[in-house]
C-alpha positions as CSV (number, residue, x, y, z in Angstrom):
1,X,9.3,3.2,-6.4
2,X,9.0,0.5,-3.3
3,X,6.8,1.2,-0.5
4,X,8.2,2.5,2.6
5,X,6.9,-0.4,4.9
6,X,6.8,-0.2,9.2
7,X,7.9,-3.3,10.6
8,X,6.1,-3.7,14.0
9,X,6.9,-7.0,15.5
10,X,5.4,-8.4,18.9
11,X,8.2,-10.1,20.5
12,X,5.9,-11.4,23.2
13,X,4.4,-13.8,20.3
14,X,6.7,-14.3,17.6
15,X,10.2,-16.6,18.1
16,X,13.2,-14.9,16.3
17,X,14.2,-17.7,14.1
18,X,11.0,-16.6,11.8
19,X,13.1,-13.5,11.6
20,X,15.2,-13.8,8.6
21,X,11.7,-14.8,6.7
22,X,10.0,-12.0,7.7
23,X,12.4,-9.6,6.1
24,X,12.6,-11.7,3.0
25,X,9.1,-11.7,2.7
26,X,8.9,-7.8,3.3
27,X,11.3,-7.4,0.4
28,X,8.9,-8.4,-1.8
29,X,6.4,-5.7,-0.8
30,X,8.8,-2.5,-0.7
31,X,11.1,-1.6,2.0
32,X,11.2,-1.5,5.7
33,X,11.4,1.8,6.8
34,X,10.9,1.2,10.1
35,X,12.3,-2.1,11.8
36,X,10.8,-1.7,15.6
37,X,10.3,-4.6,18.4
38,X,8.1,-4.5,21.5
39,X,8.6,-6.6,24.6
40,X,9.9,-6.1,28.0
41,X,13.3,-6.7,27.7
42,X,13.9,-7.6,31.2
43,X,12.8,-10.7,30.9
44,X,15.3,-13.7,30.3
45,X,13.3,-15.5,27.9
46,X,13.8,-12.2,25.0
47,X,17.6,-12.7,25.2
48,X,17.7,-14.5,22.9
49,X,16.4,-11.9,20.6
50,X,19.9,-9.7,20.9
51,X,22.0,-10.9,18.1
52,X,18.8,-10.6,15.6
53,X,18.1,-7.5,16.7
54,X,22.0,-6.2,16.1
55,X,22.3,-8.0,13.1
56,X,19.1,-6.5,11.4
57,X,19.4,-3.3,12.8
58,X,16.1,-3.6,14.7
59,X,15.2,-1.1,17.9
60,X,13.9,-2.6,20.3
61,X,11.0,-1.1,22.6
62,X,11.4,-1.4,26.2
63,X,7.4,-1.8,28.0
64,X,7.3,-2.9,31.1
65,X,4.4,-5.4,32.4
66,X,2.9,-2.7,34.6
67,X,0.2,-4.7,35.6
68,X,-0.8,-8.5,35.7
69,X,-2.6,-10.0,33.4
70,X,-2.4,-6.7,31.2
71,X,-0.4,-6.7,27.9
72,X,1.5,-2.9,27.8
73,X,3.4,-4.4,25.0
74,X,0.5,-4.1,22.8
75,X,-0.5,-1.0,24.0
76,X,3.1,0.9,22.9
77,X,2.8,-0.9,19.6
78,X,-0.9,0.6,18.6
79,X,0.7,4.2,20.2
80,X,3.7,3.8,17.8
81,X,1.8,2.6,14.9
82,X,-0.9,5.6,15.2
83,X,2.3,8.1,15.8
84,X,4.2,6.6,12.2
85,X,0.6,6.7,10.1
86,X,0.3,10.5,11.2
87,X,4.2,11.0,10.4
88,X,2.8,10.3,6.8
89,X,6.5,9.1,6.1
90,X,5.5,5.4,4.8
91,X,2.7,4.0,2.7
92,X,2.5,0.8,4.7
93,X,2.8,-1.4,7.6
94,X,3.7,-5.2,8.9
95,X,2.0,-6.1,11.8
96,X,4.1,-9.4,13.2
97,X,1.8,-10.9,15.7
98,X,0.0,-14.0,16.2
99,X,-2.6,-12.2,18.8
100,X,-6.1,-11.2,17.8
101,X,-5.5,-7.5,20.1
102,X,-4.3,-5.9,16.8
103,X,-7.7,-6.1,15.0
104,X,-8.4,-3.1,15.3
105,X,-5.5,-1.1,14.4
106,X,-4.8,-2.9,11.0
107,X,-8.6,-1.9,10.3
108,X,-8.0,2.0,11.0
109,X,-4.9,1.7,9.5
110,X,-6.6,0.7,6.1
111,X,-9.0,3.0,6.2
112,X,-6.1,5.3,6.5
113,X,-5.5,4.1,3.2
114,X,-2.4,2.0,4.5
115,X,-1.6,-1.2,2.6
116,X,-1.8,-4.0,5.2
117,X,0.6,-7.0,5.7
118,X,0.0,-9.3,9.3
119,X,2.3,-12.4,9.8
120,X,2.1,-14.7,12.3
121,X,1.6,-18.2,13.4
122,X,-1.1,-21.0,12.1
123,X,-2.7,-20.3,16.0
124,X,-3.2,-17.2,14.8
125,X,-6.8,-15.6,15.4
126,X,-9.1,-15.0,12.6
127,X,-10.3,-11.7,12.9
128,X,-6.5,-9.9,12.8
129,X,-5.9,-12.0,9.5
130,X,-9.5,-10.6,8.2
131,X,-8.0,-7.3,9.0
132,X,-5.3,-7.6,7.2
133,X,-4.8,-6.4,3.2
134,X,-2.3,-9.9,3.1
135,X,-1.7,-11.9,5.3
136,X,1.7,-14.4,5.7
137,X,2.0,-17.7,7.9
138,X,5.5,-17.7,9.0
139,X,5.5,-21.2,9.2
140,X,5.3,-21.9,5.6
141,X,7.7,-18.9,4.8
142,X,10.2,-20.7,7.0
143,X,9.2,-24.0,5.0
144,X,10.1,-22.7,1.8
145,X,13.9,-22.7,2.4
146,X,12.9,-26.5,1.7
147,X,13.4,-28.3,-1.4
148,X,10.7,-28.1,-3.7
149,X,10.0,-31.5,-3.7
150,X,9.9,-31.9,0.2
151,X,6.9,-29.3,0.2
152,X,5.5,-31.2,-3.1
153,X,5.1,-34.3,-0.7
154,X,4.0,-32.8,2.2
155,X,1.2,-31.5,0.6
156,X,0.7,-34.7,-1.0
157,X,1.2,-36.4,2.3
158,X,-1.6,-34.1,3.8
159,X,-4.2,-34.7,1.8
160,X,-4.3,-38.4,2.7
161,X,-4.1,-37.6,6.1
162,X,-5.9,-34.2,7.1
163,X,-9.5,-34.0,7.2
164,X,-11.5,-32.6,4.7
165,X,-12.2,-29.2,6.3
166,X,-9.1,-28.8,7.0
167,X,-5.5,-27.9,5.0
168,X,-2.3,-30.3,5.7
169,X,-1.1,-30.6,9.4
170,X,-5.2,-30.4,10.7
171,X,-4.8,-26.5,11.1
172,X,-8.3,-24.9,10.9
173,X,-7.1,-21.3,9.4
174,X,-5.8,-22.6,6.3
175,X,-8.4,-23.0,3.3
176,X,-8.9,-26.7,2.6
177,X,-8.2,-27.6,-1.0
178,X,-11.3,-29.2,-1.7
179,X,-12.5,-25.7,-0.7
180,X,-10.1,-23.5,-2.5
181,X,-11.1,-25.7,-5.9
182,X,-14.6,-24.5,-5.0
183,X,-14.3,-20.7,-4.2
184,X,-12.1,-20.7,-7.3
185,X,-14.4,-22.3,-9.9
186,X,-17.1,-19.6,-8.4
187,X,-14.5,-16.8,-8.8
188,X,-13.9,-18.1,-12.6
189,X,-18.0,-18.6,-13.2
190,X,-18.4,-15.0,-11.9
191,X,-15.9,-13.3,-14.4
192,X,-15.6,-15.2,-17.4
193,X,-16.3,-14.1,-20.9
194,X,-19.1,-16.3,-22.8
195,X,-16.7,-18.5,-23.9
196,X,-15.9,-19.7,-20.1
197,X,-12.4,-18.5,-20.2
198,X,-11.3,-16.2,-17.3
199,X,-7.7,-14.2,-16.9
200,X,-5.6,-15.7,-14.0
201,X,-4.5,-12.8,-13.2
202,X,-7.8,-11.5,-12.8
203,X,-8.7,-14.6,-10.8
204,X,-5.5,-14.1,-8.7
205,X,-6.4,-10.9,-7.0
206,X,-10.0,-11.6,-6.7
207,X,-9.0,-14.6,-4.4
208,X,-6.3,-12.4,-2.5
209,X,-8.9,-9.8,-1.8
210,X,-11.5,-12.2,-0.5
211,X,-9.0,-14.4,1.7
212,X,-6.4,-12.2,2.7
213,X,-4.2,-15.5,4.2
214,X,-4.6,-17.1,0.9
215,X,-0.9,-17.6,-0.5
216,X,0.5,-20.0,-2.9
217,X,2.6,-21.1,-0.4
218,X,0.6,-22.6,1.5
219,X,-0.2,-25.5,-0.8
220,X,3.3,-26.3,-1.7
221,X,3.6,-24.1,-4.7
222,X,5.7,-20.8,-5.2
223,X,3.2,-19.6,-8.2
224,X,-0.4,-19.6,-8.5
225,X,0.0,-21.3,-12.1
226,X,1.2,-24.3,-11.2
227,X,-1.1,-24.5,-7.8
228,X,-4.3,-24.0,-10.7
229,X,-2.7,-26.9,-13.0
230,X,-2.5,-29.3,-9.7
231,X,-5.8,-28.9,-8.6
232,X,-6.9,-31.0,-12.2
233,X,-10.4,-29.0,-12.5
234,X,-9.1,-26.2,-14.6
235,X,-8.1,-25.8,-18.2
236,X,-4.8,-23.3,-18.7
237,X,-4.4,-21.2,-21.7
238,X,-1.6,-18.7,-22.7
239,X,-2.7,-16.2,-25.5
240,X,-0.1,-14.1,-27.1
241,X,-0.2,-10.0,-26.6
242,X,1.3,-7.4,-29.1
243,X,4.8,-7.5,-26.8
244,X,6.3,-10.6,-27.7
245,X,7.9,-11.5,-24.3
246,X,4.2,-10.9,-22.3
247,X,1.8,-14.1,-22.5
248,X,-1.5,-13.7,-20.7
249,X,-3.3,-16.9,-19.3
250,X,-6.7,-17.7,-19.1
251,X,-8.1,-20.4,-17.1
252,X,-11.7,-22.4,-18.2
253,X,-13.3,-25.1,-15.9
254,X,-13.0,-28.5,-16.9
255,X,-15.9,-30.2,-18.3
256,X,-17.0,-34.0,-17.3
257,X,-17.1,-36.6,-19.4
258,X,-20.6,-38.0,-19.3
């Protein structure tokens, strides 16, 4: 059965054309249950949420900035977030934000035992995403209604160009790859058998649950298999299981040639 999922989206930091890529993405998680918006509708510059909002059958909350310098929008989002976990009608939420305010509430919402999804920009603040079970980068959901070969070359393209530390396009919240080929030859060290061989699927969630933002995605590839085979430091192995149609692979770090 799909999880019953609230959708809680900041309007105040999130441009409706990601909108159509949030909900896909949510689809592959369970099911919105609850499809809210904050922001103070007043204000021109949300108008041109109201067709998304009638088309997706999204309410939209009405806050008004009471105060300068004071975000109320955040405020009624927390108040409705704490009001739906105590409703104990859905098993989890999707914080859209890129603003660091929501910290806090994804971490009492986990320990609430709710499963945790944040989206937002690259700008995005590290501590919300560390708060967050997953978290999504809605500029590389948007990117994937690209051809496959345009995000092949881009993160070609950014490897030449981007500094080391950094992931393609020089933003700082994105795992380099020199660094993800390092955390996950530790993660396969750690967990291997004696043989060197480790389960990718194993590997897979150890990686999610350490780096909550990690995501295929990000690196130009829709599956963690062929991301593992590009990074040319790991061996890939399929091993038949006693169903037929079920392969299991294993990867084993590549030794050097002396």
């Amino acid at each position: 059965m799909d999880k019953r999922i609230a959708v809680l989206i900041d309007a105040d930091n999130v441009s409706e054309k990601y909108l159509k890529y949030i909900f896909d993405e949510i689809s592959n998680h369970g099911t919105p249950t609850y499809k809210r918006i904050y922001g103070d509708w007043t204000k021109p510059q949300l108008g041109s949420w109201k067709k998304q909002l009638l088309d997706n059958s999204i309410t939209p909350i009405q806050q008004y900035s009471y105060t300068t310098g004071k975000n109320a929008t955040d405020a009624a989002l927390i108040i409705d977030a704490m009001d739906i976990l105590y409703s104990g009608n859905i098993e989890g939420f999707c914080i859209v934000s890129s603003d660091s305010d929501f910290t806090k509430l994804a971490s009492r919402l986990r320990e609430a035992g709710m499963m945790v999804i944040g989206m937002g920009e690259k700008k995005t603040p590290k501590p919300f995403i560390a708060s967050c079970e997953k978290f999504k980068y809605l500029e590389v959901l948007a990117g994937m209604d690209k051809p496959e070969e345009t995000l092949e070359t881009k993160t070609k393209e950014s490897k030449k160009t981007a500094p080391a530390k950094m992931n393609g396009g020089g933003v700082p919240n994105i795992m380099s790859r020199r660094r993800l080929i390092q955390v996950i030859m530790n993660i396969v060290t750690e967990i291997s058998d004696e043989d060197g061989w480790a389960n990718l699927s194993e590997v897979g969630n150890i990686l999610n649950k350490r780096y909550p933002d990690f995501d295929t995605r990000n690196y130009g590839h829709a599956k963690l298999t062929p991301l593992i085979s590009s990074l040319n430091k790991l061996n890939i192995s399929s091993r038949k299981t006693s169903n037929p149609n079920i392969k299991l692979k294993f990867i084993k770090i590549k030794q050097e040639k002396k």
